[in-house]
N, C-alpha and C positions, 0 to 999 in steps of 0.2 A: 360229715357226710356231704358228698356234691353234689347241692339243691339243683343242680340244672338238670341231673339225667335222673329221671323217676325210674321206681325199682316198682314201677307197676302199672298195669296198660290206664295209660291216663285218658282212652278213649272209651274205655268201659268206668273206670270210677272217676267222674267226671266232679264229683266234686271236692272231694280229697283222698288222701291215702287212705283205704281200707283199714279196718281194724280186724284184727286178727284172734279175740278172744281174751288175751290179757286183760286183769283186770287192774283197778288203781289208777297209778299216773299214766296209763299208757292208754287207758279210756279220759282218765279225767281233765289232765293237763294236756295230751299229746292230740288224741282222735276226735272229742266232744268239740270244743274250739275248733277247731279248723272244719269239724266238719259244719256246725253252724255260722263261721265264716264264707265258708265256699257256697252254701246254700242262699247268699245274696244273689247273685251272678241268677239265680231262676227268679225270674219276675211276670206277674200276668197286669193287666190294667188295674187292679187293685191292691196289689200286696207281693212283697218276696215270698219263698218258703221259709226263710228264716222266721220272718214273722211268724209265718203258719203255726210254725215250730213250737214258736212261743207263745203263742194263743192270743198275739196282739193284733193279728190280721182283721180284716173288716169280717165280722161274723165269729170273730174269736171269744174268747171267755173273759180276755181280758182287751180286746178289742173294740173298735166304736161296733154299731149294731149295721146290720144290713138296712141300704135305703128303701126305701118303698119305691112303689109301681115297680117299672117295663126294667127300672136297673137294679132292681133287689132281687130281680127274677137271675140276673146276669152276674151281680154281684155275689149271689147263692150257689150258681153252675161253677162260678170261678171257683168259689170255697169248696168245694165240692170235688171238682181236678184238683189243688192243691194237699188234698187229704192222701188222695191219691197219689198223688207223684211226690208227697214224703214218705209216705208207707212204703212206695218203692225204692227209692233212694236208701231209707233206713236198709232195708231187707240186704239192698244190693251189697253197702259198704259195709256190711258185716260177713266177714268168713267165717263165723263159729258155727256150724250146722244144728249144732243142739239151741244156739238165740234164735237161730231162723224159723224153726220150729217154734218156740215160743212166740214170735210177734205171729208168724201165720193161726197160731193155737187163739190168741188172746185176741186177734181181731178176727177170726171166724165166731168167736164166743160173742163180741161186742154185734156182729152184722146181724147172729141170730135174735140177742136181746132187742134190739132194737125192732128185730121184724114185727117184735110178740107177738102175742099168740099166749091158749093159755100153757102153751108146752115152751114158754122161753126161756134159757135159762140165766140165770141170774147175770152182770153186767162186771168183766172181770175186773179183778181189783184193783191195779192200778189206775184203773180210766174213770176220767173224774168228768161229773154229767156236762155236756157243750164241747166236748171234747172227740177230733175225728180221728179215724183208724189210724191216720200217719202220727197227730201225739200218741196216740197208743203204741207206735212201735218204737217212736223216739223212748216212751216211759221203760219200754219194756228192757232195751237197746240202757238204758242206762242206771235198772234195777239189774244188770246183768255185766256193766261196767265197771260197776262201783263196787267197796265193800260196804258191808253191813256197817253200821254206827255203834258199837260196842263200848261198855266203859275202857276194856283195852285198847281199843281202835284212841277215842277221844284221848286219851292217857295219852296215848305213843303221841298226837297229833300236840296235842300243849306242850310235852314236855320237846320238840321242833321248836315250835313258838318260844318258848323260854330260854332256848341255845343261841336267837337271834338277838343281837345288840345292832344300835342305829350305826349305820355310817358315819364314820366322819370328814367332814368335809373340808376340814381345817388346814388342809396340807395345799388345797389351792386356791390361787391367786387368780384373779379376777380382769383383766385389763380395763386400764382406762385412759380416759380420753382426757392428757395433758395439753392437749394443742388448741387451749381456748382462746 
């Protein structure tokens, strides 16, 4: 295919090709990669979305912690937009109408728990506690990618691994440098 001319308005999905629902390699190898590659290119004074993404950002779960004073205030607003503009980005780069649904389901449910109250309801499943709306729609975006983990799933995947033998390298020659 001719990587020059995109088969998709590259002014609306700005950070890579949309996925279109498929699930497996065409989320796992194809869509997932490229689209937390593309998500470097968005950067605030603290952090990419990639990071965000990955909870390594400042304020993240597996990131250093927000500073104190006047720039924890700034460096928390920052976290805060970046939550936001991956929840969008996810929402956007997915065409499946039934996942969009689900991330807008699962992060209405996350905004209500966290409002509490004693009418809140419980904190959906895949969202794991430090964790903001945009990993939630990433999690959701990739419980909706992927298949399930099955002994046949794992089965089929080893018995892949075991049809692989190493390269051999033996057929080539190396140049070197006779003109000492």
């Amino acid at each position: 295919m001719d990587q020059s001319k995109a088969d998709y308005d590259t002014r609306l999905y700005d950070v890579c090709r949309p996925w279109r629902g498929k699930r497996g390699d065409a989320y796992s190898v194809t869509f997932r990669p490229a689209f937390l590659n593309g998500l470097l290119k968005f950067t605030d004074d603290w952090s990419s979305l990639r990071e965000h993404a990955l909870g390594t950002d400042y304020g993240g779960p597996a990131g250093p912690p927000h500073p104190g004073g006047a720039s924890g205030l700034t460096s928390l607003r920052a976290w805060g937009n970046r939550a936001q503009k991956l929840r969008h980005k996810v929402w956007l780069h997915c065409e499946d109408e039934a996942v969009r649904a689900m991330i807008d389901e699962a992060c209405d449910q996350l905004a209500a728990h966290l409002a509490g109250g004693a009418a809140a309801p419980a904190a959906p499943s895949l969202w794991l506690a430090g964790c903001s709306q945009g990993q939630l729609a990433l999690a959701v975006l990739d419980s909706a990618g992927t298949h399930p983990d099955t002994g046949l799933s794992v089965s089929l995947r080893n018995k892949k691994w075991e049809g692989l033998s190493p390269v051999s390298y033996t057929h080539l020659t190396l140049p070197t440098n006779r003109e000492v």
